[in-house]
PLY file of the C-alpha trace (Angstrom):
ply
format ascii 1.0
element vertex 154
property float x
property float y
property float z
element edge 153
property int vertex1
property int vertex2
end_header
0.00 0.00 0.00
1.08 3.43 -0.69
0.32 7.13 1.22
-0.08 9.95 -1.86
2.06 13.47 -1.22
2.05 15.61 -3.92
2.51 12.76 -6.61
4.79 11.02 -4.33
3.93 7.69 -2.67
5.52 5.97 -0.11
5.84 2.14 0.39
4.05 0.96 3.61
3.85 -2.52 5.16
0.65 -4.56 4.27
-2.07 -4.43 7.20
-3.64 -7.10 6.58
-0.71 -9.88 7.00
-1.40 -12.16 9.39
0.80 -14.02 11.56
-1.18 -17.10 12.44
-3.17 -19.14 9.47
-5.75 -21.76 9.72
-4.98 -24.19 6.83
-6.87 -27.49 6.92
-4.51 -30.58 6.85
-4.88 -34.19 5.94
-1.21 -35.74 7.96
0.01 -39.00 7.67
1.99 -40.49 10.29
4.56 -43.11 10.62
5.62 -44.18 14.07
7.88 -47.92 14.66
6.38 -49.22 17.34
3.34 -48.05 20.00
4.71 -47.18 22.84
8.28 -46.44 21.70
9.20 -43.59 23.76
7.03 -44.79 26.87
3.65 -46.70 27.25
1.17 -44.86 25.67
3.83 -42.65 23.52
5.65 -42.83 20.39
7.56 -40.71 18.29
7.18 -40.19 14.67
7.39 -38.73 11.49
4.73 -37.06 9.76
3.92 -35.41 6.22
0.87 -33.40 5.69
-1.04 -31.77 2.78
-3.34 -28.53 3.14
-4.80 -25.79 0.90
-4.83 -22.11 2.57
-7.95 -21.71 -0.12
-5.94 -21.18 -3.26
-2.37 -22.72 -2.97
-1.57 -26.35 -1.87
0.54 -26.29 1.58
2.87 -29.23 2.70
4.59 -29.72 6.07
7.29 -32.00 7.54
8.60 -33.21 10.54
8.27 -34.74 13.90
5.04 -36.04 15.75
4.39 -36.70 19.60
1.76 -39.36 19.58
-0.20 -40.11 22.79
-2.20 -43.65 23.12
-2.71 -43.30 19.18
-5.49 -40.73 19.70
-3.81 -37.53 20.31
-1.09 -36.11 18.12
0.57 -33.41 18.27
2.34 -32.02 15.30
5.32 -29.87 15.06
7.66 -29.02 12.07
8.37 -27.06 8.63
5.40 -25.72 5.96
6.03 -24.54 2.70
3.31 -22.16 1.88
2.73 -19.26 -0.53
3.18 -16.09 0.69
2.83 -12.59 -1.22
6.67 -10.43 -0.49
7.06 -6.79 -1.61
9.65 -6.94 -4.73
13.46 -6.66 -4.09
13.96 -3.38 -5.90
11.29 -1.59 -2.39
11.52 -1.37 0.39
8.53 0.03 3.25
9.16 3.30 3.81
10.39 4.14 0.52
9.27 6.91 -1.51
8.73 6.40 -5.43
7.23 9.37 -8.23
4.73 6.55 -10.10
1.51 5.46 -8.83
1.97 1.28 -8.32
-0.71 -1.47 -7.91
-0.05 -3.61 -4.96
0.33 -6.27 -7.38
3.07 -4.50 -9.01
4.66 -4.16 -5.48
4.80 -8.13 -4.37
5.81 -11.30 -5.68
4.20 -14.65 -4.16
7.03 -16.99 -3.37
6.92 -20.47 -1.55
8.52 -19.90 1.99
9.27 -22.50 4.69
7.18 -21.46 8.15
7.09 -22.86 11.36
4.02 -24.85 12.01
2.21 -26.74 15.01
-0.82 -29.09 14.64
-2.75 -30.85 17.15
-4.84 -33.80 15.30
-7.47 -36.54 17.34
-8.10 -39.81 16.12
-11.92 -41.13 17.04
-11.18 -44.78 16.24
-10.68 -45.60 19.52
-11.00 -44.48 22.76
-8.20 -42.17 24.07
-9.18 -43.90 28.14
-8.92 -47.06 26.85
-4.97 -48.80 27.93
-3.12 -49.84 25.23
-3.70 -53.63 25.83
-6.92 -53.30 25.19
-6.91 -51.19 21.96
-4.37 -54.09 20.80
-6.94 -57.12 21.76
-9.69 -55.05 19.85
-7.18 -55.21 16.53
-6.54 -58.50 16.75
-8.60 -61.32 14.88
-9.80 -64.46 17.97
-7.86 -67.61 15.82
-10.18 -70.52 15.59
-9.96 -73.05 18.67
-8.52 -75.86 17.83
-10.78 -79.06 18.54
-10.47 -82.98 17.34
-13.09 -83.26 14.72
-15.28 -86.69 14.60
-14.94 -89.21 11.29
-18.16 -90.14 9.39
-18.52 -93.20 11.21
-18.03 -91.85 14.49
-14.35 -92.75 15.49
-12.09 -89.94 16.12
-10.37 -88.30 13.25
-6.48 -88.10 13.24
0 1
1 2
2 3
3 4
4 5
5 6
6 7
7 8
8 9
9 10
10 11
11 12
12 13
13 14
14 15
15 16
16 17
17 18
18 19
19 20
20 21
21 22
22 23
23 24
24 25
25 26
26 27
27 28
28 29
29 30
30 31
31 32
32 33
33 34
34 35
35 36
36 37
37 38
38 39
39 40
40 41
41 42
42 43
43 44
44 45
45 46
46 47
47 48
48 49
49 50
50 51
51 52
52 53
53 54
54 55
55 56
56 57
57 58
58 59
59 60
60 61
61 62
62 63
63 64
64 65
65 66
66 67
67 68
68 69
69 70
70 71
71 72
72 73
73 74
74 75
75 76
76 77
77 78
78 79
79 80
80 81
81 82
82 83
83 84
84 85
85 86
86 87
87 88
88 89
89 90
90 91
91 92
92 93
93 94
94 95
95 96
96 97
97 98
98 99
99 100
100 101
101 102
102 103
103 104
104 105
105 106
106 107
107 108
108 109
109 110
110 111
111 112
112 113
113 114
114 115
115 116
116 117
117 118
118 119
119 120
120 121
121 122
122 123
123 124
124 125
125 126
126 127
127 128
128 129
129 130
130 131
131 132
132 133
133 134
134 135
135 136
136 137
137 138
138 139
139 140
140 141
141 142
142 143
143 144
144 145
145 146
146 147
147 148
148 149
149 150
150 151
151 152
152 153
């Protein structure tokens, strides 16, 4: 944005930036083994794609996972953001009238980013034994069967 003086127009800083952004993410997450750091919480690695509305959005890096309900998300982005040209500066005062699209350039720029994501599979009360006998499948029993003629099959 620019002030007018007397066909002079100085270079001001954007109001409307905003220094936090809600950007809806879909993460995966990788983690070795349940329980790896302690029972009930691993450490992993997670990726994640968003769109801020108009530009995709991907972030990186670790994840704190608590009784694999709660996660908790912290790492790198890459996002668009709109960056006044390298030839201005704010506060600089130029003779021709500019757009503020002649002022900026968007350019992908790595952000910090923290993300807290719930998984409603299971319960988060439930102890980890439990969640695991719920995965598994009950194996069959095994029993002696009975021959057609009623003697005891091998």
């Amino acid at each position: 944005a620019e002030t007018a003086t007397q066909g002079r127009y100085v270079i001001e800083q954007d109001s409307t930036r905003e220094r936090l952004r809600f950007v809806p993410t879909i993460f995966y997450t990788w983690h070795p083994a349940a329980g790896n750091i302690s029972p009930g919480l691993s450490l992993g690695f997670s990726g994640g794609l968003g769109f801020d509305l108009s530009n995709p959005v991907v972030a990186l890096g670790p994840t704190l996972v608590y009784r694999r309900n709660l996660s908790l998300h912290i790492g790198v982005a890459a996002a668009r953001v709109d960056q006044l040209l390298g030839r201005y500066t704010v506060g600089e005062t130029i003779t021709t009238n500019l757009t503020p699209e002649q002022l900026r350039e968007s350019n992908y720029r790595l952000n910090p980013f923290v993300s807290l994501s719930f998984n409603f599979a299971t319960s988060p009360f439930s102890s980890e034994d439990e969640k695991e006998d719920n995965q598994e499948e009950k194996q069959p029993e095994e029993s002696g069967g009975e021959a057609e003629d009623g003697e005891a099959a091998p």
